[in-house]
C-alpha positions as CSV (number, residue, x, y, z in Angstrom):
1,X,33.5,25.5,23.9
2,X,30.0,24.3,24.5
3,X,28.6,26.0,21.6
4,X,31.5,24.9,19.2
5,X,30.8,21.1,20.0
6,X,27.0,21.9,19.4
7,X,27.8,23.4,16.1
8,X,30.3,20.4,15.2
9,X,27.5,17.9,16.0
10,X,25.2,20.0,13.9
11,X,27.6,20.0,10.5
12,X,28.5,16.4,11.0
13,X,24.9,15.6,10.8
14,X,24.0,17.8,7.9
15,X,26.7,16.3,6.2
16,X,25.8,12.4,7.0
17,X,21.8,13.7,6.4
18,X,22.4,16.1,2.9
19,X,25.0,12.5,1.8
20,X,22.0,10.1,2.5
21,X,19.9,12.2,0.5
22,X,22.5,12.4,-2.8
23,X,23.1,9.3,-2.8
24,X,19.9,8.2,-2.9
25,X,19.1,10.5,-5.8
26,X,21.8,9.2,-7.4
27,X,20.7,5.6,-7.1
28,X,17.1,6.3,-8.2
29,X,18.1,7.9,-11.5
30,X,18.8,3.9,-12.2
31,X,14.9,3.5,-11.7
32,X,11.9,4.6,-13.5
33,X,12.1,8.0,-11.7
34,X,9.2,10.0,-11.9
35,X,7.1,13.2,-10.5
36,X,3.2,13.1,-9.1
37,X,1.5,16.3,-9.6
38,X,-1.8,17.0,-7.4
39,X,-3.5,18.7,-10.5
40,X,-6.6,19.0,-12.8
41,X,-8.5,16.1,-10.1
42,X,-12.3,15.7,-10.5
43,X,-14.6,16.8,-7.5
44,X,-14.4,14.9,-3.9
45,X,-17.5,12.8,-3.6
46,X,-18.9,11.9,-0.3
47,X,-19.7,8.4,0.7
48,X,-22.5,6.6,-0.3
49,X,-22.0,4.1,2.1
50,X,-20.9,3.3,5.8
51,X,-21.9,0.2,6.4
52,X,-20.6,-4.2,7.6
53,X,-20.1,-7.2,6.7
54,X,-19.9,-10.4,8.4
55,X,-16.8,-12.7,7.1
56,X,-16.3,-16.0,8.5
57,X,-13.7,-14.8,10.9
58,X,-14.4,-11.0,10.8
59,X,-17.4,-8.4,11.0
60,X,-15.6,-6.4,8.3
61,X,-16.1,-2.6,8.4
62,X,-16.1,-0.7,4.9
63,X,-17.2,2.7,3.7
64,X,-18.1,2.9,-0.2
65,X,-17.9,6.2,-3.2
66,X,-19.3,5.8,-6.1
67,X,-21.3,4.4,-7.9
68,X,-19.3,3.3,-10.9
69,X,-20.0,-0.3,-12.4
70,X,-15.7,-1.4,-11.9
71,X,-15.0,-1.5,-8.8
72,X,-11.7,-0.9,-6.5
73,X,-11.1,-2.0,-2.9
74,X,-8.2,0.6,-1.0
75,X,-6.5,-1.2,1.5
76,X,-5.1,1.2,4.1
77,X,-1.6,0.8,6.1
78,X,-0.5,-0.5,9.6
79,X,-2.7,0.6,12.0
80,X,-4.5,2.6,9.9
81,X,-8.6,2.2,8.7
82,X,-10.8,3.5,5.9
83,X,-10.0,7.0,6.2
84,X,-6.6,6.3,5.6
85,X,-7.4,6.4,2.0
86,X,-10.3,8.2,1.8
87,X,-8.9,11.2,-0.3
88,X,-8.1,9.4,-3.3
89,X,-11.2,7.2,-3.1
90,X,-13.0,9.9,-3.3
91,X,-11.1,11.2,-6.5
92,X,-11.7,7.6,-7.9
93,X,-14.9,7.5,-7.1
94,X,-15.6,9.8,-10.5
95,X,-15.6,6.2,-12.4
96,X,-15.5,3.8,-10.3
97,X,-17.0,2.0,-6.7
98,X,-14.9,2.4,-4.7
99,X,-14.5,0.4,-1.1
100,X,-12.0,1.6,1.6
101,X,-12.3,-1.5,4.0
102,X,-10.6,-1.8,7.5
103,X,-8.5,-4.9,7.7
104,X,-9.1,-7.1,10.6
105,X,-7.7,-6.2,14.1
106,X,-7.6,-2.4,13.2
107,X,-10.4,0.4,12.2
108,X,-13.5,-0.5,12.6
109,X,-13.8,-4.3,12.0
110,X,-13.3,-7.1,14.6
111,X,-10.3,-8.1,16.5
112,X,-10.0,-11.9,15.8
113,X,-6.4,-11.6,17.6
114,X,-4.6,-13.2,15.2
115,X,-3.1,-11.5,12.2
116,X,-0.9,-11.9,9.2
117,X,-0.9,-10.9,5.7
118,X,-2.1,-14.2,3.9
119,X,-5.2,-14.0,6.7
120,X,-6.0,-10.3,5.7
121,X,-5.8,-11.3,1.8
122,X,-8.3,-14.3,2.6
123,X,-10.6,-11.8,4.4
124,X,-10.5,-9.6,1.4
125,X,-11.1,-12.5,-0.7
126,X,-14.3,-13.1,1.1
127,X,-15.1,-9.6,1.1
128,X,-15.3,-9.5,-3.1
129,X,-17.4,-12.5,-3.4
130,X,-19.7,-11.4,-0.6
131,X,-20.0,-7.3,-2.1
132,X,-18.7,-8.0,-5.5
133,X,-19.8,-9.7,-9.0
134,X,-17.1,-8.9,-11.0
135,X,-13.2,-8.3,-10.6
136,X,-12.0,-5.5,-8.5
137,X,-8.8,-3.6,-9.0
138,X,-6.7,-3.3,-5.5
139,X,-4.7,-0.4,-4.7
140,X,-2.8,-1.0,-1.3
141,X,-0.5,1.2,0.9
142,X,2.2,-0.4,3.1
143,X,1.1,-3.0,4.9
144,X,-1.8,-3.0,2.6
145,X,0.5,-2.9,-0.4
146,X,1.8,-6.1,0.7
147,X,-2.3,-7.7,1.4
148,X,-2.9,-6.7,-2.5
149,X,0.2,-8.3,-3.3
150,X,-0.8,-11.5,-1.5
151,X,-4.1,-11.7,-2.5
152,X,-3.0,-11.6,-6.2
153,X,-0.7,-14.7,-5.4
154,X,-2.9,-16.7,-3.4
155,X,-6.2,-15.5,-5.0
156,X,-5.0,-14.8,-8.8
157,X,-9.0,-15.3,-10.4
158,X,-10.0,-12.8,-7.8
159,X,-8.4,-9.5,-8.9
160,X,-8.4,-7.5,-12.1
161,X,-5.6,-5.7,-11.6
162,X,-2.9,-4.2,-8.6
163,X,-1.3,-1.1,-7.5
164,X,1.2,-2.2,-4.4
165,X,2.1,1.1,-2.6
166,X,5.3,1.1,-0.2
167,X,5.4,-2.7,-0.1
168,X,8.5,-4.7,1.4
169,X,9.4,-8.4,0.4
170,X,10.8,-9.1,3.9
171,X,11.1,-7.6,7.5
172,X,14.7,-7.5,6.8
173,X,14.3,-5.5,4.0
174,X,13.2,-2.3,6.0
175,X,16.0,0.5,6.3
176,X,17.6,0.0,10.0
177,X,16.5,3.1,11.2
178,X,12.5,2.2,10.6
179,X,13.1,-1.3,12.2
180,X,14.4,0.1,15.4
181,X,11.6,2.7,15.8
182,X,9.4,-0.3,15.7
183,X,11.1,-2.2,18.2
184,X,11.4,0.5,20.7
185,X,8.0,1.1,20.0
186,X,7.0,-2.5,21.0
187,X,9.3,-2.5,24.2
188,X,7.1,0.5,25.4
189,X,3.7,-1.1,23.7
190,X,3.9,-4.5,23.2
191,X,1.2,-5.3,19.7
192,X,0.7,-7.4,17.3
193,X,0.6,-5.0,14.5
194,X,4.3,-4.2,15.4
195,X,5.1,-7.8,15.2
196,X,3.8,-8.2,11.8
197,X,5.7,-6.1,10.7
198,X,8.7,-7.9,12.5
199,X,8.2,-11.0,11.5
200,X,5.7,-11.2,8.1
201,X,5.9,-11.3,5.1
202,X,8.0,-13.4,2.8
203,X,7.8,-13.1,-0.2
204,X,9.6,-15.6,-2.3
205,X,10.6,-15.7,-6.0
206,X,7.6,-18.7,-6.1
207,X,5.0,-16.5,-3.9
208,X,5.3,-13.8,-6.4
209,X,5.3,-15.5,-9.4
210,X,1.7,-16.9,-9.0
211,X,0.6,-13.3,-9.5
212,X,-1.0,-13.4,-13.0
213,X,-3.1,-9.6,-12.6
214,X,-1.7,-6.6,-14.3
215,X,0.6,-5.6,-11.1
216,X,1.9,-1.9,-10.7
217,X,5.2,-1.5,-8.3
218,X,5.0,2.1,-7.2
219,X,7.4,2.9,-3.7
220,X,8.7,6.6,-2.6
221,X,12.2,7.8,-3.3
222,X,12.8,8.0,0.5
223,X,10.8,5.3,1.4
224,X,11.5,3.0,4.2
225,X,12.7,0.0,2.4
226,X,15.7,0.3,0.1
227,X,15.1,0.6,-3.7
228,X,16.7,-2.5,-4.5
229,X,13.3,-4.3,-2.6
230,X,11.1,-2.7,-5.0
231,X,13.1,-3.5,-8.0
232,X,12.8,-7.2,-6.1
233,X,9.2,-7.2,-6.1
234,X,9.0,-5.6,-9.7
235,X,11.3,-8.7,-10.8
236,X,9.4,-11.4,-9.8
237,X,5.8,-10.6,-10.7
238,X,5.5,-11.4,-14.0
239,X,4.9,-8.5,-16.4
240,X,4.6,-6.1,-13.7
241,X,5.7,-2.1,-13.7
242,X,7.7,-0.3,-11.5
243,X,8.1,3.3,-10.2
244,X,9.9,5.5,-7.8
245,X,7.8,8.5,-7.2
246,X,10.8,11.9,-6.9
247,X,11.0,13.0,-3.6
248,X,8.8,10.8,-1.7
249,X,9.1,9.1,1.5
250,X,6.9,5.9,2.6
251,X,3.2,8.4,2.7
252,X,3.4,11.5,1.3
253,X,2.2,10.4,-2.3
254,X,-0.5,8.3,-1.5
255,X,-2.5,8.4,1.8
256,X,-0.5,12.2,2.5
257,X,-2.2,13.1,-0.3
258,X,-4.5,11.0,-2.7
259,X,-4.4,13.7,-5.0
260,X,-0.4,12.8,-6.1
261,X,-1.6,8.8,-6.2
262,X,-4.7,9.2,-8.1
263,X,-3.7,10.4,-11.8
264,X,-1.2,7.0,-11.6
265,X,-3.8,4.7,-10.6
266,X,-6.4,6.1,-12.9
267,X,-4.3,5.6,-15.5
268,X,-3.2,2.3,-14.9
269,X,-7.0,1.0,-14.3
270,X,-8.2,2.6,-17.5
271,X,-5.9,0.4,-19.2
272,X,-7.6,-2.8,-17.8
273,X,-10.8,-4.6,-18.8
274,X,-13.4,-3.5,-17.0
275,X,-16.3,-5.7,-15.4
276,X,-14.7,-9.1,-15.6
277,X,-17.2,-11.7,-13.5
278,X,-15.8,-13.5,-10.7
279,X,-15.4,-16.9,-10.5
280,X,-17.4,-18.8,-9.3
């Protein structure tokens, strides 16, 4: 009898789990739907520099590739640091500089103890006017998804264009079953990088319309917000593109593998001016 309740328990979840699954696919054939192929990627260059600098509120770690003339700043995910995206800067770094910077509070930059979104997009504000002299482009994952996305609103004259990877409009907006694991996770490890994610951001109609960069929407299939969020952000930033990437979930396209990523945000940055000056 034992065995027969084990088995039932095991059908009724393949059902609910192979169910999720369709009807997700069926949704996303709504959406620009398309497939990231790790091929025909230029040679992995090592860094050519590991090095700080001092913000007003943060001694900012960074590690640089290239030596292009355009740069682009990689802003990893929760908890993450420079690494995170270190595979696909070093694809980028082919054309361009490229900077993988750890945020505040994480990696290997200083813990001011307070963080939000708005407060890591001023920090990489300062960062581009004290490393930079002309316009970067901004690729973010997650949580840094949602930074790049902020510092195009509250810092438009700052960027030259943005890729926002895996980026939610609101904590309410995450899937019920990712909002629980954080939860539980803070009951057992109380952090502030959980309660971010809890409580930040909010992006309004208003917030998102000051973005005037060339804005790319990119999210997985299977990601941890709901498709309808992505299509949200898409909506509301002027001219911006969107896309589901087949068979993804939250990483796997982008700081799983940099190689899936990279051949979308080449493309897209080839398309933009190149050495714009910043403002003074």
């Amino acid at each position: 009898m034992t065995i027969v309740i084990i088995l039932l328990v095991l059908f009724v979840l393949g059902v609910a789990i192979g169910s999720y699954f369709y009807m997700v696919r069926q949704k996303s054939k709504g959406y620009n739907l398309i497939k990231l192929e790790a091929s025909d990627l230029p040679p992995k260059a090592e860094a050519v520099e590991d090095d700080y600098v001092q913000l007003s509120e943060v001694n900012m770690h960074y590690v640089r590739y290239g030596t292009g003339a355009q740069p682009v700043v990689l802003i990893h995910g929760n908890g993450g640091s420079a690494d995170s995206l270190k595979e696909l800067a070093q694809y980028l770094a082919a054309d361009y500089s490229v900077y993988c910077i750890d945020s505040r509070c994480q990696g290997k930059s200083s813990n001011p103890d307070v963080i939000t979104y708005d407060l890591m997009a001023g920090d990489v504000y300062e960062f581009i006017h004290a490393k930079l002299s002309s316009k970067p482009y901004v690729l973010g994952h997650s949580d840094g998804g949602i930074v790049a996305l902020s510092l195009a609103s509250l810092y438009p004259d700052s960027v030259g264009a943005v890729v926002s990877c895996g980026a939610n409009s609101r904590p309410d907006k995450f899937k019920w079953y990712f909002t629980l694991l954080v939860k539980v996770n803070n009951l057992f490890h109380k952090d502030k990088l959980n309660d971010l994610m809890l409580e930040l951001p909010n992006f309004t109609p208003e917030y998102l319309s000051r973005i005037t960069a060339p804005t790319y929407i990119v999210a997985g299939e299977y990601d941890i917000m709901p498709l309808e969020d992505s299509e949200y952000l898409h909506k509301f930033t002027a001219g911006s593109r969107l896309a589901i990437v087949a068979g993804a979930d939250h990483s796997s396209y982008v700081s799983g593998h940099g190689g899936r990523i990279y051949h979308l945000a080449q493309a897209f940055f080839a398309e933009q001016p190149q050495g714009v000056p910043l403002a003074e």
